[in-house]
Biopython code that builds the backbone (N, CA, C, O; Angstrom):
import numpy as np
from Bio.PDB.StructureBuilder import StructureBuilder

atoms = [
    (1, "UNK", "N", (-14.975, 11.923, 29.428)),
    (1, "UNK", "CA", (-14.080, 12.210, 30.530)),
    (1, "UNK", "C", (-12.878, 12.974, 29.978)),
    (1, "UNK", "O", (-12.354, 12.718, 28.894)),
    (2, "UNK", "N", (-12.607, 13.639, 30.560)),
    (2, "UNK", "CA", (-11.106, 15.077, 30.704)),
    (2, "UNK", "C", (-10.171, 14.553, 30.849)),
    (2, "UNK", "O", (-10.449, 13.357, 30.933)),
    (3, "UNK", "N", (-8.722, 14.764, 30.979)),
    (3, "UNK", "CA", (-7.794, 14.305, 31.161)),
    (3, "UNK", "C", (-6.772, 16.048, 31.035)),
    (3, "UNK", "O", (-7.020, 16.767, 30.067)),
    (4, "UNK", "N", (-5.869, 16.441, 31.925)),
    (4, "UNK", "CA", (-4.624, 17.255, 31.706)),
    (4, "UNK", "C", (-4.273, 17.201, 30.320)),
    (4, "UNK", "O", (-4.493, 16.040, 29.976)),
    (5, "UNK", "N", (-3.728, 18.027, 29.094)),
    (5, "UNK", "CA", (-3.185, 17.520, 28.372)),
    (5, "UNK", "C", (-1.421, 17.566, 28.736)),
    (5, "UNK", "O", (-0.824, 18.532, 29.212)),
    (6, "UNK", "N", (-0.903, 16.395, 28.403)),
    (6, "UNK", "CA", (0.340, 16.273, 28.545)),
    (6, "UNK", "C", (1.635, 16.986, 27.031)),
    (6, "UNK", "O", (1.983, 16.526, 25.944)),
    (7, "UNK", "N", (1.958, 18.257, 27.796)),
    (7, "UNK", "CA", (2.614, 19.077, 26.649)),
    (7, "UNK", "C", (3.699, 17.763, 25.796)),
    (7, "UNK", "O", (3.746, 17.754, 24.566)),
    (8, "UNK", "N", (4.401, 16.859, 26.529)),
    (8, "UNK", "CA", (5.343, 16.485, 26.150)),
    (8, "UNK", "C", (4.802, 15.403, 24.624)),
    (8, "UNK", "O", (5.558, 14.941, 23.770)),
    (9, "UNK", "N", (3.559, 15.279, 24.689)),
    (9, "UNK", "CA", (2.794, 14.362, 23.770)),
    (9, "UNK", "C", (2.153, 15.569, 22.809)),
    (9, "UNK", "O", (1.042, 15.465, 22.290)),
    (10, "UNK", "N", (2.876, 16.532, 22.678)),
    (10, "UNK", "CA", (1.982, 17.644, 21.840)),
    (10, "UNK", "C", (2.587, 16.851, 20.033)),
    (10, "UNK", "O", (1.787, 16.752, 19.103)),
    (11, "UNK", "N", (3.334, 16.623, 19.973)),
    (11, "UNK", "CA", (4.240, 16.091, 18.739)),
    (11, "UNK", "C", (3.017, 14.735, 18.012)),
    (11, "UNK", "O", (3.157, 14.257, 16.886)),
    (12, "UNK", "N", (2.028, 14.398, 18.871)),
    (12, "UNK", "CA", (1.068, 13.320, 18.359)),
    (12, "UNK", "C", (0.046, 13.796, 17.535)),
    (12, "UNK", "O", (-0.509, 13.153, 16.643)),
    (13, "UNK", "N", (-0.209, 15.094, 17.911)),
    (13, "UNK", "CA", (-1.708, 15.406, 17.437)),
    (13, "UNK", "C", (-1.790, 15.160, 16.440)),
    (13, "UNK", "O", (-2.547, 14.262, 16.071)),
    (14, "UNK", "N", (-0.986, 15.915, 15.545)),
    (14, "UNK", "CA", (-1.543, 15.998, 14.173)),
    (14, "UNK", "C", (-1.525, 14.331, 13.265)),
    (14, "UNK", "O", (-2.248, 14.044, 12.310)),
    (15, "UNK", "N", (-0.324, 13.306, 14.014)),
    (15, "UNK", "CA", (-0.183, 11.970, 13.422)),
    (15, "UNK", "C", (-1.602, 11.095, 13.706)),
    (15, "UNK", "O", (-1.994, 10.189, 12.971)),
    (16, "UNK", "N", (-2.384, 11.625, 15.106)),
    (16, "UNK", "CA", (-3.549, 10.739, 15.218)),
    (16, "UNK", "C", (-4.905, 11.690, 14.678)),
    (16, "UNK", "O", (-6.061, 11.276, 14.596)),
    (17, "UNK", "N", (-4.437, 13.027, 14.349)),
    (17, "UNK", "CA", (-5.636, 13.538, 13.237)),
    (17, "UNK", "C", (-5.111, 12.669, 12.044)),
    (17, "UNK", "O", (-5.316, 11.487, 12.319)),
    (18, "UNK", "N", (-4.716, 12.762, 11.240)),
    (18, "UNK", "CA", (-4.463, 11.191, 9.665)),
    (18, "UNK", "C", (-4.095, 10.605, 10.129)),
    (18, "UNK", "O", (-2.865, 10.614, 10.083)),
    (19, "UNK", "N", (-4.692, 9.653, 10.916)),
    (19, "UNK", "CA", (-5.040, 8.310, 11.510)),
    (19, "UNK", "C", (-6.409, 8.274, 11.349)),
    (19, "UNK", "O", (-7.063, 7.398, 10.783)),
    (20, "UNK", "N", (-6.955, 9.673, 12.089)),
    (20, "UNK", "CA", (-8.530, 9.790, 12.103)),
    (20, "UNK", "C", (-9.333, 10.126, 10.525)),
    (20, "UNK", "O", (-10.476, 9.913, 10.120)),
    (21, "UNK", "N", (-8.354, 10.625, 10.030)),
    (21, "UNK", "CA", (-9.005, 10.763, 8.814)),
    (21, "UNK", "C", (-8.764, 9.381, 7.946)),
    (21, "UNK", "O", (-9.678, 8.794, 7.367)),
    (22, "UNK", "N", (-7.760, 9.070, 7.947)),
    (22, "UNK", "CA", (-7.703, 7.744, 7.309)),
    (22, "UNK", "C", (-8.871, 6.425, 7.671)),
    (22, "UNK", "O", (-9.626, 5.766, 6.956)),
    (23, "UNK", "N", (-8.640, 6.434, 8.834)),
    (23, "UNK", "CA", (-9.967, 5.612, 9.509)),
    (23, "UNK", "C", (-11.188, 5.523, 9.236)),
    (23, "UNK", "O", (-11.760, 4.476, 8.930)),
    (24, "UNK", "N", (-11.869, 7.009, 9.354)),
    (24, "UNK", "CA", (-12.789, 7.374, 8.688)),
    (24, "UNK", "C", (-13.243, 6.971, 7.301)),
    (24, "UNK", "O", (-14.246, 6.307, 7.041)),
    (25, "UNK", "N", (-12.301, 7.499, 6.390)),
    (25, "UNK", "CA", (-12.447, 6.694, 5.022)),
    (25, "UNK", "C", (-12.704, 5.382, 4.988)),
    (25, "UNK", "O", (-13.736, 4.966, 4.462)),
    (26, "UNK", "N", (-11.616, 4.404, 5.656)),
    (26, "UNK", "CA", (-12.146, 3.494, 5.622)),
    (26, "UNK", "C", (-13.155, 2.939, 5.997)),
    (26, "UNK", "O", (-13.665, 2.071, 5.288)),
    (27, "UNK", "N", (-13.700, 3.298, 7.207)),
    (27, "UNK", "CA", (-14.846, 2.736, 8.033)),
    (27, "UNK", "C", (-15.646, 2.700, 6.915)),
    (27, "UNK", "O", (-16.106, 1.597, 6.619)),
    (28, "UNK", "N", (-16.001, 3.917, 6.025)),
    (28, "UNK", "CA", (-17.454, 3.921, 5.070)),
    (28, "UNK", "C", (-17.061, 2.978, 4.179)),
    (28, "UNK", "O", (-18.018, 2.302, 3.804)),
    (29, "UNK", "N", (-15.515, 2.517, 3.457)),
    (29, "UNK", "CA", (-14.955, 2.051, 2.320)),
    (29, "UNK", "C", (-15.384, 0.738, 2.875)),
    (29, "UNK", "O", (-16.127, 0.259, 2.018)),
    (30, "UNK", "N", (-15.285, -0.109, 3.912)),
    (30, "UNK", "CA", (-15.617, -1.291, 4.267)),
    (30, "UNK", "C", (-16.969, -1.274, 4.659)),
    (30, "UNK", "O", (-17.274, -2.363, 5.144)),
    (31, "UNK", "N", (-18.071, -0.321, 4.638)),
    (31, "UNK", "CA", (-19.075, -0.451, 4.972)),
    (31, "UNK", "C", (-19.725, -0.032, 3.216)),
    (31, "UNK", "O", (-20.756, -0.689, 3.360)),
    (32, "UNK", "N", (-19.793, 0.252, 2.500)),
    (32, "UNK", "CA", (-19.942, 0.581, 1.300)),
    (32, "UNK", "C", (-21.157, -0.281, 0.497)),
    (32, "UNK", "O", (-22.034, 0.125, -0.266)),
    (33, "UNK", "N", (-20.823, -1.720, 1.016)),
    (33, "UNK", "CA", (-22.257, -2.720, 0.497)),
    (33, "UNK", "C", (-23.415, -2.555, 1.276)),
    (33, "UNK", "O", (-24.534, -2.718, 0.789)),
    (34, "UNK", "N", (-23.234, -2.249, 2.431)),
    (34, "UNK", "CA", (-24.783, -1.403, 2.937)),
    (34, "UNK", "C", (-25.420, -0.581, 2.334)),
    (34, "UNK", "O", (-25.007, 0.573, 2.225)),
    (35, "UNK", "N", (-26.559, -0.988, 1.811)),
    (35, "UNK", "CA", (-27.651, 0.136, 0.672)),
    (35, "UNK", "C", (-27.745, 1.237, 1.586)),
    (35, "UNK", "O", (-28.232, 2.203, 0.999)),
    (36, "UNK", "N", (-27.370, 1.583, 3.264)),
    (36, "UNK", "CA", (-27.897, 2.864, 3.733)),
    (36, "UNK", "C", (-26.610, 3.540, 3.236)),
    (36, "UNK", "O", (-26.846, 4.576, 2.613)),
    (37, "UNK", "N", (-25.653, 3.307, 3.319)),
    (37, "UNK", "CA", (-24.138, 4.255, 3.263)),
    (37, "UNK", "C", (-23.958, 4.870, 2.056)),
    (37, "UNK", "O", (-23.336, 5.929, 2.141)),
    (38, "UNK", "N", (-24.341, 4.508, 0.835)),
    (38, "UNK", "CA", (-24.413, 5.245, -0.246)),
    (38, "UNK", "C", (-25.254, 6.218, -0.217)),
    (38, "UNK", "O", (-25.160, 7.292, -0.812)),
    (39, "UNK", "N", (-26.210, 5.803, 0.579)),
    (39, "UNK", "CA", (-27.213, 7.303, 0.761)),
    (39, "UNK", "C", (-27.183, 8.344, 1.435)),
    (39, "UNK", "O", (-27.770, 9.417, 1.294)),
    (40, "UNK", "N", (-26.223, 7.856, 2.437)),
    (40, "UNK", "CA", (-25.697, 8.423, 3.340)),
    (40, "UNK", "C", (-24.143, 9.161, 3.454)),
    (40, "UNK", "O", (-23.872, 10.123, 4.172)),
    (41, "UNK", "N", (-23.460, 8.629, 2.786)),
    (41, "UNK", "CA", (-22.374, 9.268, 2.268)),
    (41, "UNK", "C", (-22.524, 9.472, 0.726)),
    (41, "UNK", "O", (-21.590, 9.391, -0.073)),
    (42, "UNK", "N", (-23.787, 9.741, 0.425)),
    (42, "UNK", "CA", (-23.694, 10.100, -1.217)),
    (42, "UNK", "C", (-22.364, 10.764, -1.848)),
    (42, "UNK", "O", (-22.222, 10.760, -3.071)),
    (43, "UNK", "N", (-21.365, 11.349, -0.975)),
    (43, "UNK", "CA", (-20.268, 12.207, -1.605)),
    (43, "UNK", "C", (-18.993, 11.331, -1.707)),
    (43, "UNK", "O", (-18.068, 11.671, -2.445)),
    (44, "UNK", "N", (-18.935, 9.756, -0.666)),
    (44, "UNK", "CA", (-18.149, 9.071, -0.772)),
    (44, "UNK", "C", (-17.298, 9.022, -2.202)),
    (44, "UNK", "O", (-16.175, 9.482, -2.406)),
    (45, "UNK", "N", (-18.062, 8.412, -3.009)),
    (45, "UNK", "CA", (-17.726, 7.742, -4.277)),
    (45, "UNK", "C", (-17.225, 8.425, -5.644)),
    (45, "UNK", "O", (-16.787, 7.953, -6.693)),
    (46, "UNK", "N", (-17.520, 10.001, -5.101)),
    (46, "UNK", "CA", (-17.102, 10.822, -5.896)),
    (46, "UNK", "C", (-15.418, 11.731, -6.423)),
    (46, "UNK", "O", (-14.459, 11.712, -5.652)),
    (47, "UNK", "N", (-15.369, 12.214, -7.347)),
    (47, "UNK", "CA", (-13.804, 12.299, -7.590)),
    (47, "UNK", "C", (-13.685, 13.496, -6.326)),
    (47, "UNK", "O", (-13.027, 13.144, -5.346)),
    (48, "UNK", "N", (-14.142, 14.550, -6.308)),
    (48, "UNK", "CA", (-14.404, 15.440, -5.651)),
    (48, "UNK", "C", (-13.365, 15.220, -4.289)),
    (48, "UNK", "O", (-12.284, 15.636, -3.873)),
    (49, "UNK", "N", (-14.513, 14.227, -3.878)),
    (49, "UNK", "CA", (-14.266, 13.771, -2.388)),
    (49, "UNK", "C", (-12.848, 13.237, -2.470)),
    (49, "UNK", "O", (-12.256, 13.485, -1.420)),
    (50, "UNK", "N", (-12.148, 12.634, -3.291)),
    (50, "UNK", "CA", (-11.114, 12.358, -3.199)),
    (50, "UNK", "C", (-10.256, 12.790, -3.532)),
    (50, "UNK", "O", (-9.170, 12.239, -3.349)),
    (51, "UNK", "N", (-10.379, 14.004, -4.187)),
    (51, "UNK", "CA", (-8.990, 14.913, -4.460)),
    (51, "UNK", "C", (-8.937, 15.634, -3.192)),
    (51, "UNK", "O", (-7.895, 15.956, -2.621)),
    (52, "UNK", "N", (-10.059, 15.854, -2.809)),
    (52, "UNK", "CA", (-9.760, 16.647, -1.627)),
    (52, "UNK", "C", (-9.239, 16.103, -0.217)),
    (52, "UNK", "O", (-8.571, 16.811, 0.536)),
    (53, "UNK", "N", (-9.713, 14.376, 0.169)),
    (53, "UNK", "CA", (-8.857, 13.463, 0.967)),
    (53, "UNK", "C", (-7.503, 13.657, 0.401)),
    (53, "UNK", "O", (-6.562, 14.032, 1.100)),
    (54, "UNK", "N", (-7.397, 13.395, -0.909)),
    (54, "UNK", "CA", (-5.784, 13.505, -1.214)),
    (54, "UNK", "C", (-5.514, 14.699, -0.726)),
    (54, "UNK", "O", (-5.252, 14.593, 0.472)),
    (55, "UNK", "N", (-5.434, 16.227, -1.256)),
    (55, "UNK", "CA", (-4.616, 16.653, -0.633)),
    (55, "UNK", "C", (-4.891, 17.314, 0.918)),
    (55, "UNK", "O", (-4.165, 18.218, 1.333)),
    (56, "UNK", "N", (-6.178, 16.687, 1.844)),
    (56, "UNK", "CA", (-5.906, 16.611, 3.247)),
    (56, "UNK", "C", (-4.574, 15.945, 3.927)),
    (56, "UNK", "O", (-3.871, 16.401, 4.829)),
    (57, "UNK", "N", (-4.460, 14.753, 3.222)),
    (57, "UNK", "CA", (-3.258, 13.994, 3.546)),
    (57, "UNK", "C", (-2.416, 14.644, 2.994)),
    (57, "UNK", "O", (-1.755, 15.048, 3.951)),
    (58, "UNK", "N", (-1.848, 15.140, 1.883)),
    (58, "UNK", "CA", (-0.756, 15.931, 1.549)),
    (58, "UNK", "C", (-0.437, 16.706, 2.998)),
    (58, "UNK", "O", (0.428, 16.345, 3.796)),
    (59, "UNK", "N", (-1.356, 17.882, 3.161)),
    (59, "UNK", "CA", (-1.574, 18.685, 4.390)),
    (59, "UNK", "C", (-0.966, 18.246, 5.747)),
    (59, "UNK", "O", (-0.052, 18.708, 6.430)),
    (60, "UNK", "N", (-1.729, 17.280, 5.881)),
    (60, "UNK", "CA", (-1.231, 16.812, 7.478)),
    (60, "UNK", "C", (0.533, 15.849, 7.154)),
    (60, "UNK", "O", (1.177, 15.383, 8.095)),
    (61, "UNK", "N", (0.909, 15.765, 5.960)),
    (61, "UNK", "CA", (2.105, 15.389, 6.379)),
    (61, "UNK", "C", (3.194, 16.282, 5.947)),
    (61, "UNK", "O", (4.349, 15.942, 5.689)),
    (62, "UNK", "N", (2.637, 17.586, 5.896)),
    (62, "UNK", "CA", (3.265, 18.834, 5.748)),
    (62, "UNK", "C", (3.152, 19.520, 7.560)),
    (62, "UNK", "O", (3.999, 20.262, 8.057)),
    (63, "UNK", "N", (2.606, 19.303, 7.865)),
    (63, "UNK", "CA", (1.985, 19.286, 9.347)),
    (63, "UNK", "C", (2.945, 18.603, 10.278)),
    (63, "UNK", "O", (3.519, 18.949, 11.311)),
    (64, "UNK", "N", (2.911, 17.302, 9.411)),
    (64, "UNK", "CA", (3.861, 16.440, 10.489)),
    (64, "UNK", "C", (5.020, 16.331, 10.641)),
    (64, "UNK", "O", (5.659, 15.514, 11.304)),
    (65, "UNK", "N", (5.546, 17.721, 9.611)),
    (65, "UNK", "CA", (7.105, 17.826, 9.361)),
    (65, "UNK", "C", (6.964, 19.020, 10.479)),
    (65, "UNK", "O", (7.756, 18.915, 11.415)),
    (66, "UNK", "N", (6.531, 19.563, 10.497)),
    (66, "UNK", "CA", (6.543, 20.638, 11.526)),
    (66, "UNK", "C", (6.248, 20.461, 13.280)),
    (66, "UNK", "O", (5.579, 19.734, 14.014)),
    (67, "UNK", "N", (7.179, 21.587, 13.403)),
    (67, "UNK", "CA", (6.684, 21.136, 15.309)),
    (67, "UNK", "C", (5.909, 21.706, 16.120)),
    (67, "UNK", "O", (5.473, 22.856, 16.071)),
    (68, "UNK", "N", (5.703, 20.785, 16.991)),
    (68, "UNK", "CA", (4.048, 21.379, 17.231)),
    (68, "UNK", "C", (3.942, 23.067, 17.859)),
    (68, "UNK", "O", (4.868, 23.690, 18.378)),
    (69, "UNK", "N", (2.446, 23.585, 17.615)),
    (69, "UNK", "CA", (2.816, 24.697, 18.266)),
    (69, "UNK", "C", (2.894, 24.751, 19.481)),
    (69, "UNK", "O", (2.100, 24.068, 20.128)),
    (70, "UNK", "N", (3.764, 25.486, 20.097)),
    (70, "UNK", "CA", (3.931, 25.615, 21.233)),
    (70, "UNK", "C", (2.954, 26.797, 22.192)),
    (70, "UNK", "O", (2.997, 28.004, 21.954)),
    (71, "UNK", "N", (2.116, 26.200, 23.265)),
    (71, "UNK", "CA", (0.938, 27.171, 23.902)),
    (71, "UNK", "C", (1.604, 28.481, 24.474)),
    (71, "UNK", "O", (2.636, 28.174, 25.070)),
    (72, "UNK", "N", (1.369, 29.799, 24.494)),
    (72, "UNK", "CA", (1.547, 30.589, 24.710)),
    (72, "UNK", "C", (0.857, 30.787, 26.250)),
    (72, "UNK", "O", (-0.361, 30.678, 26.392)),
    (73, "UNK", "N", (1.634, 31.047, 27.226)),
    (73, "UNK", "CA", (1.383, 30.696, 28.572)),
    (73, "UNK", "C", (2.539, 31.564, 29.687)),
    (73, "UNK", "O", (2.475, 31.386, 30.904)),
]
sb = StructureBuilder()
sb.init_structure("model")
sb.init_model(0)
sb.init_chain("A")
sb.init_seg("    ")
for serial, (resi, resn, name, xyz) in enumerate(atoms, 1):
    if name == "N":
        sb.init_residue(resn, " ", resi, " ")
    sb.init_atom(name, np.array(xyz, "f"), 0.0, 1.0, " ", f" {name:<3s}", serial, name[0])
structure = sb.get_structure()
């Protein structure tokens, strides 16, 4: 389901994108003793994967210093 977006809530996005990414991580990090998730996130466990979560989060709170863009309209 759709919803208007409400301009005055534009200042959220990027705080509930690293929310979503954070979440994410965890969901697999607490699911991790399931023999399917290692097979399935084979890239989890790797350094790789986590330099690059690190500096996603760097990113979005370089993001979150900034204001949102404003729609051209």
């Amino acid at each position: 389901q759709f919803h208007d977006f409400n301009p005055a809530e534009r200042h959220l996005a990027e705080a509930l994108r690293t929310l979503r990414l954070i979440h994410y991580a965890a969901w697999i990090a607490q699911r991790w003793h399931d023999p399917a998730f290692p097979h399935a996130f084979s890239w989890f466990d790797s350094p790789r994967y986590w330099q690059d979560h690190i500096l996603n989060l760097r990113e979005q709170i370089a993001l979150m210093d900034e204001p949102p863009l404003i729609q051209a309209g």
